[in-house]
Backbone as JSON Lines, residues from 0, in Angstrom:
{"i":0,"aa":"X","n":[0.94,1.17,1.76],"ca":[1.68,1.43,0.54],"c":[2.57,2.66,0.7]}
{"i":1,"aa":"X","n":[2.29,4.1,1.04],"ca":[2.88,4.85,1.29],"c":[4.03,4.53,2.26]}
{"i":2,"aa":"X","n":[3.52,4.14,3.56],"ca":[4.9,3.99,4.31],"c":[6.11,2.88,3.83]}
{"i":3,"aa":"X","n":[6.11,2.47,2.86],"ca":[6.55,1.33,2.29],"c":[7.42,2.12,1.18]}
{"i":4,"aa":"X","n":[6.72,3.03,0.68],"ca":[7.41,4.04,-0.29],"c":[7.97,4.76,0.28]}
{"i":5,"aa":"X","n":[7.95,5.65,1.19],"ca":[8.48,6.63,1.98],"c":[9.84,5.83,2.64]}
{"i":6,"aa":"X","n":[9.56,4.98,3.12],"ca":[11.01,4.45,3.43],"c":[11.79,3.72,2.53]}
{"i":7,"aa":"X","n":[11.79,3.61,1.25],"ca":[12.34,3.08,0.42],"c":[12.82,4.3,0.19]}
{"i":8,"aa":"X","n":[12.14,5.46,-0.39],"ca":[12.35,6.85,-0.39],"c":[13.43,7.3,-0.04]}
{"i":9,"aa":"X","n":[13.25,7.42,1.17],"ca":[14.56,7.68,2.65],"c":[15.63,6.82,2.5]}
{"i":10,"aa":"X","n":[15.83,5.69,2.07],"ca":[17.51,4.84,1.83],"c":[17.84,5.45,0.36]}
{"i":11,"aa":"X","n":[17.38,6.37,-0.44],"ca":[17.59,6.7,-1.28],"c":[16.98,5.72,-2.79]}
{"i":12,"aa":"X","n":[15.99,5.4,-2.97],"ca":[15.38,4.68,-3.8],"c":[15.29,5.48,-5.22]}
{"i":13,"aa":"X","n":[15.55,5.33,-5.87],"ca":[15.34,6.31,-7.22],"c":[14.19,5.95,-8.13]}
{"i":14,"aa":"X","n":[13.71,7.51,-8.42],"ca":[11.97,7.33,-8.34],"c":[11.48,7.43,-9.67]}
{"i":15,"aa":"X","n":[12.51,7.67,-10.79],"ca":[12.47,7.61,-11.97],"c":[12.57,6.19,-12.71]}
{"i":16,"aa":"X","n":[13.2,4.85,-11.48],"ca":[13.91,4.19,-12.49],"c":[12.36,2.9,-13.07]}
{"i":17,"aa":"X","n":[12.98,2.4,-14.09],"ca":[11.59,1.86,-14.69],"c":[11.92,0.38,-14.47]}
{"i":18,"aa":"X","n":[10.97,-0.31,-14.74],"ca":[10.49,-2.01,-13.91],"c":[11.2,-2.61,-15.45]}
{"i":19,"aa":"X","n":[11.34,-3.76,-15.28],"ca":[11.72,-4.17,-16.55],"c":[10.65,-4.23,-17.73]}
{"i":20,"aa":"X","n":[9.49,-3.87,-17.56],"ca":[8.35,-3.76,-18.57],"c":[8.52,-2.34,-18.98]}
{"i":21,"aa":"X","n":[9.03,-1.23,-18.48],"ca":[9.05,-0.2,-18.62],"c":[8.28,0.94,-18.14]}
{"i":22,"aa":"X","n":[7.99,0.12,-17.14],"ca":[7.03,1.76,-15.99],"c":[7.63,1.76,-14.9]}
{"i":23,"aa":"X","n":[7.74,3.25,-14.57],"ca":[7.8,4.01,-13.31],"c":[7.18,3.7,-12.26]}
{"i":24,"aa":"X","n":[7.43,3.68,-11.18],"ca":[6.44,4.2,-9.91],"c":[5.41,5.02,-10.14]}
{"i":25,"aa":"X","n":[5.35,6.31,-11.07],"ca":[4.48,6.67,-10.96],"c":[3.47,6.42,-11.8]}
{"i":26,"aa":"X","n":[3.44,5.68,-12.7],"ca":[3.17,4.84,-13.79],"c":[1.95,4.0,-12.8]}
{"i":27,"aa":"X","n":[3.15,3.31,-12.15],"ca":[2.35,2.1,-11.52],"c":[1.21,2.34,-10.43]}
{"i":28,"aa":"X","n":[1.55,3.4,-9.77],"ca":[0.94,4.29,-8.85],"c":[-0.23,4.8,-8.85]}
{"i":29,"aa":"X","n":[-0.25,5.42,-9.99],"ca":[-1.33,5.86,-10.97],"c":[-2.32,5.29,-11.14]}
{"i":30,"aa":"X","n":[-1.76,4.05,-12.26],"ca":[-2.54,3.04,-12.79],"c":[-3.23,2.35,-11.5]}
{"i":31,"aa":"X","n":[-3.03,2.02,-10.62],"ca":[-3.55,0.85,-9.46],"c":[-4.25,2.22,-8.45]}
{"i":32,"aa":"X","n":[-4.3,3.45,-8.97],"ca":[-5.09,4.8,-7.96],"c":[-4.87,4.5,-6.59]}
{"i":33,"aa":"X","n":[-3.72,4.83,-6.31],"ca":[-2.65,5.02,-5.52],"c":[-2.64,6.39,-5.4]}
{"i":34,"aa":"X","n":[-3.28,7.61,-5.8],"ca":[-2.85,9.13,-5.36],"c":[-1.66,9.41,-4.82]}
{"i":35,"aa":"X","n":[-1.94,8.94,-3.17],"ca":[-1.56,9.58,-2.24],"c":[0.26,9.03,-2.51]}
{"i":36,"aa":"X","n":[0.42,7.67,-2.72],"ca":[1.82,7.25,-3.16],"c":[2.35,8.45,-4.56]}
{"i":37,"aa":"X","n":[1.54,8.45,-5.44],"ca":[2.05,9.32,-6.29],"c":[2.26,10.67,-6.15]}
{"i":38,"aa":"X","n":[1.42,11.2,-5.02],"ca":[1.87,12.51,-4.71],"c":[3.31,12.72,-4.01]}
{"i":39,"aa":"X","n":[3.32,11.19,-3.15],"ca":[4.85,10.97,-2.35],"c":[6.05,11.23,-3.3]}
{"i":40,"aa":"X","n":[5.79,10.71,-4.35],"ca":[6.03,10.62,-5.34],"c":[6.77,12.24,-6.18]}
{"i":41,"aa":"X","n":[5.97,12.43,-6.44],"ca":[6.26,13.99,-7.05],"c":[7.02,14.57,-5.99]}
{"i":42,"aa":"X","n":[6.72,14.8,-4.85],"ca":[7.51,15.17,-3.83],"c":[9.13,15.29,-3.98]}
{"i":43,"aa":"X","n":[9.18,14.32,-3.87],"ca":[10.36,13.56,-3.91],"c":[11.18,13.32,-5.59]}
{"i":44,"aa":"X","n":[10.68,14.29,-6.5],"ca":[11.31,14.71,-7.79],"c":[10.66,13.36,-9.14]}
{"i":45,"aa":"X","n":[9.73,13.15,-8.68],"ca":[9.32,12.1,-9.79],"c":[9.13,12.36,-10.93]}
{"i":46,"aa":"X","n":[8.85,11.89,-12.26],"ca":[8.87,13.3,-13.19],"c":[7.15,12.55,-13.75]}
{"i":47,"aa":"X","n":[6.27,13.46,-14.3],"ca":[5.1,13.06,-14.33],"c":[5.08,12.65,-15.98]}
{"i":48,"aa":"X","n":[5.79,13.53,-16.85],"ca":[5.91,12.97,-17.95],"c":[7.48,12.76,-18.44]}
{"i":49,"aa":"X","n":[7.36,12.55,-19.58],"ca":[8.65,11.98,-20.49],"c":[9.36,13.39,-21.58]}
{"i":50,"aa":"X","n":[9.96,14.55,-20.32],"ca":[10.6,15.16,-21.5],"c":[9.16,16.16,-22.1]}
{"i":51,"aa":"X","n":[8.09,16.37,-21.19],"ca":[7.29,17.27,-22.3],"c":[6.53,16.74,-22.61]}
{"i":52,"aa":"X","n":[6.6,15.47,-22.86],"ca":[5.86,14.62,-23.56],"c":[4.84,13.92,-22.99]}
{"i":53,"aa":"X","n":[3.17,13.57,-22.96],"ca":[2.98,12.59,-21.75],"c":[3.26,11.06,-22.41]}
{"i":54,"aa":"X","n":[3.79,10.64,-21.88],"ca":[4.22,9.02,-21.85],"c":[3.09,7.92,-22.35]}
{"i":55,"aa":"X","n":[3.01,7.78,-23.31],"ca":[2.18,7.34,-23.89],"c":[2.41,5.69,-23.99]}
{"i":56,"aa":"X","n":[3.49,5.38,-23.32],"ca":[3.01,4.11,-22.75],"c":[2.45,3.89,-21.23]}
{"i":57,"aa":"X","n":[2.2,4.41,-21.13],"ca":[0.91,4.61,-19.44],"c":[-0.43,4.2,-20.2]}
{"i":58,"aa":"X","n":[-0.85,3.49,-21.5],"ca":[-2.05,3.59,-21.59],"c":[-2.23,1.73,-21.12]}
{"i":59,"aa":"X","n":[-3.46,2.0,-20.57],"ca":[-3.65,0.54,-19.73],"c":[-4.94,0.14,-20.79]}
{"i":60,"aa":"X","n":[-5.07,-1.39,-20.65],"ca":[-5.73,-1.88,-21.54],"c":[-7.12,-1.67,-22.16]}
{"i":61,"aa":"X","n":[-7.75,-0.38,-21.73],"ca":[-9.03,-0.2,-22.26],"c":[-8.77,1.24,-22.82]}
{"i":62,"aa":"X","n":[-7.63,1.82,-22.95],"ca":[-6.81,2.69,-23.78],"c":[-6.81,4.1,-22.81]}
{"i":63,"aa":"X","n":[-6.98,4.07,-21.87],"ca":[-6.6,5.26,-21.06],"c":[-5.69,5.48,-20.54]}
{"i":64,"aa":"X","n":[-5.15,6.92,-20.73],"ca":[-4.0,7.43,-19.97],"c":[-3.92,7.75,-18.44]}
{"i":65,"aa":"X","n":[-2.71,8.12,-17.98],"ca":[-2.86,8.56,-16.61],"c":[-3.96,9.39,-16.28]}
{"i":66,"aa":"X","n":[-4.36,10.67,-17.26],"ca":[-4.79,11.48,-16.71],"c":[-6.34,11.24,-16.79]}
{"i":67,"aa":"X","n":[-6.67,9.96,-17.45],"ca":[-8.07,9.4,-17.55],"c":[-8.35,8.9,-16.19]}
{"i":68,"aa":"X","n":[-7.18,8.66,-15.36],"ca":[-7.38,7.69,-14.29],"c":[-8.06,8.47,-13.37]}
């Protein structure tokens, strides 16, 4: 997974942009405990929340947030 990100990374992949459901990479990253991709992640200017805000659509179906994960 990482090297898969990392070179998407490297052609210039933009790490903010959202899926047509409306999550991030790091969203997705997160959710499926992926760490080490999400740390690639931050690295590389990801933003962890929304503006200040934490993103309160990150909650996955048994109502937890990222930071539950």
């Amino acid at each position: 997974m990482d090297a898969v990100a990392a070179r998407l990374l490297a052609v210039g992949a933009r790490v903010d942009l959202s899926n047509h459901a409306g999550h991030t990479p790091m969203q997705l990253a997160l959710t499926a405990g992926h760490l080490s991709t999400a740390v690639l992640l931050l690295e590389h200017g990801a933003a962890f929340d929304s503006g200040g805000e934490l993103d309160t659509s990150a909650v996955d179906e048994d109502g937890n947030m990222l930071l539950h994960l």
